[in-house]
C-alpha positions, 0 to 999 in steps of 0.5 A: 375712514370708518364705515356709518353705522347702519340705523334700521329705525332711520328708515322704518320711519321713512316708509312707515307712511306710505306702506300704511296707504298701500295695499297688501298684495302691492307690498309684497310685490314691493318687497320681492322687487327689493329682494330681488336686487341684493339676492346675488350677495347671497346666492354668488355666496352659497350657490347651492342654499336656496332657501332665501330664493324659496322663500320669495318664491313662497310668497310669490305663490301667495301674490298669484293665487290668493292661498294662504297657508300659514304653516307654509309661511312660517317654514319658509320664513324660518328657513330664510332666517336659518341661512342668513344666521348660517352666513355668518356676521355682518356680512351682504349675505346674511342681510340678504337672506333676512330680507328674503325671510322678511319679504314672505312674512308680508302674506301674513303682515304687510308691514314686513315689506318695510323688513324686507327693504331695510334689510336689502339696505343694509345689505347695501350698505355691508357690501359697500366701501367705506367711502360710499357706503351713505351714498349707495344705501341712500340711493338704493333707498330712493329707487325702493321709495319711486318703485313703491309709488310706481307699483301703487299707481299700476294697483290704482290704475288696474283696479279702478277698471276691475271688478271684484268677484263677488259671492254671490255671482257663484252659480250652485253649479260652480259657473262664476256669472262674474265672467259670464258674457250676458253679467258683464255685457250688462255692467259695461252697457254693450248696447249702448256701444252697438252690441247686441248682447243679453244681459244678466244680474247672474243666476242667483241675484235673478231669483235663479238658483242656477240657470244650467242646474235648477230645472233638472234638480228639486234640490236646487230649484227649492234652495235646498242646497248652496252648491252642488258638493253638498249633494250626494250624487255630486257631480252628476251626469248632468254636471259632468256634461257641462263641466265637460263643455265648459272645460273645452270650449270656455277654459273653466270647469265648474267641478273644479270651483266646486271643489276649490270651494269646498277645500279652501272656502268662497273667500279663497275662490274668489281671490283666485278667480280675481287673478284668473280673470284680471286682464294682463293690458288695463285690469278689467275682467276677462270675458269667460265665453269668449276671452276679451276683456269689454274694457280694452277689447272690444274692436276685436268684439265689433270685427269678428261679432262670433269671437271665441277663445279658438281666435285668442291669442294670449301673446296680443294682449301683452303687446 
């Protein structure tokens, strides 16, 4: 029985639809997740080519940092793609090494994601006889199209409790008031929950040029300046005491935001700051002061009313 030719334009148009609804980083971790299933057609082959496997560990990198580097794409792509025609012809291998140089190239056009899955089909259907060849293609398709709509939910869900990071929540100082306790006690409205806690808009929304920096710096306290890079005793012994507490007690440092910031730009820095502070249970904020997220943390907060990081324990909140 001869094998069914394999049609790419069958499936793009199946998944065109929802891709087009479905959010960046969501697809890229869609296509990984589709990659990673004919991968070992590729690796079983060529133990020692680890450029496919480079390649989803490229836009790994990208999911979990927000960096995009367009240069680092490209050659991570191109890599991928120089396996796959070095596999030879119409063999699992080959497509599953294009799937992999597909799936990195979603960090610049989501839409590859789409690539990234046909291309881990026809390494289905290379790899299997001809008598099921339909069958196991179409089933690998229909578990591609569940996980999608599994991964979007998990997107909703997280980030209908989230809050994005916002520019101007960053201090002049480097502080992101975003995960400040006094900001989020604010927005969650802990008094109405029984906590007595202070709240603030963040230094900047409030008039403050900042909070921690303002009173000792004309600079600041006259607006002179937007962050404190931009100035020539940058940092200064005063920074250098709080980026010094700060790293110590509340696992952040306001010298290495501003020198993110300065390297890569506000957009970047926020993207990150997003990841950093996501909490790993519900999507909501961690609290930077005390590391609970005012979401799903909070009996935490009511038994012990103190609770610092010295008491976090990461491994609870994967439980």
């Amino acid at each position: 029985m001869k094998k069914s030719k394999f049609s790419f334009k069958q499936y793009k148009d199946k998944f065109l639809g929802i891709v087009e609804k479905t959010d960046h980083k969501t697809l890229a971790i869609w296509a990984i997740d589709c990659v990673e299933r004919v991968l070992p057609y590729f690796e079983e082959r060529y133990p020692q080519d680890h450029r496919p496997r480079q390649a989803i560990g490229t836009l790994q990198s990208w999911i979990d940092t927000g960096l995009f580097k367009m240069a680092d794409i490209r050659k991570a792509s191109l890599a991928a793609h120089a396996a796959a025609r070095e596999a030879g012809q119409d063999n699992a291998a080959r497509s599953a090494a294009r799937a992999a140089g597909q799936a990195v190239a979603t960090a610049h056009v989501s839409t590859h994601s789409i690539g990234a899955a046909i291309y881990a089909l026809q390494a289905i259907h290379r790899a299997s006889n001809s008598s099921d060849a339909d069958a196991a293609v179409a089933k690998e398709q229909d578990w591609q199209y569940q996980h999608l709509l599994k991964l979007m939910e998990n997107s909703k869900r997280l980030n209908s409790k989230s809050m994005p990071m916002e520019e101007q929540l960053i201090a002049p100082c480097g502080m992101n008031c975003g995960v400040c306790v006094s900001y989020l006690a604010m927005k969650n409205d802990l008094k109405k929950k029984g906590f007595g806690k202070k709240y603030c808009a963040g230094c900047l929304p409030r008039g403050k040029n900042c909070t921690f920096m303002g009173k000792y710096c004309d600079l600041l306290e006259e607006g002179l300046v937007r962050f404190c890079y931009e100035c020539l005793d940058y940092p200064c012994r005063r920074l250098k005491s709080l980026d010094k507490r700060y790293r110590i007690k509340y696992h952040m440092s306001m010298i290495e935001n501003l020198d993110f910031i300065n390297e890569h730009g506000i957009g970047s820095f926020l993207e990150k700051e997003v990841v950093k502070w996501r909490c790993p249970v519900c999507g909501g904020v961690i609290c930077c002061h005390n590391g609970l997220c005012f979401y799903c943390s909070l009996d935490k907060l009511r038994q012990n009313k103190k609770y610092r990081w010295e008491d976090f324990n990461m491994e609870s909140l994967q439980e």
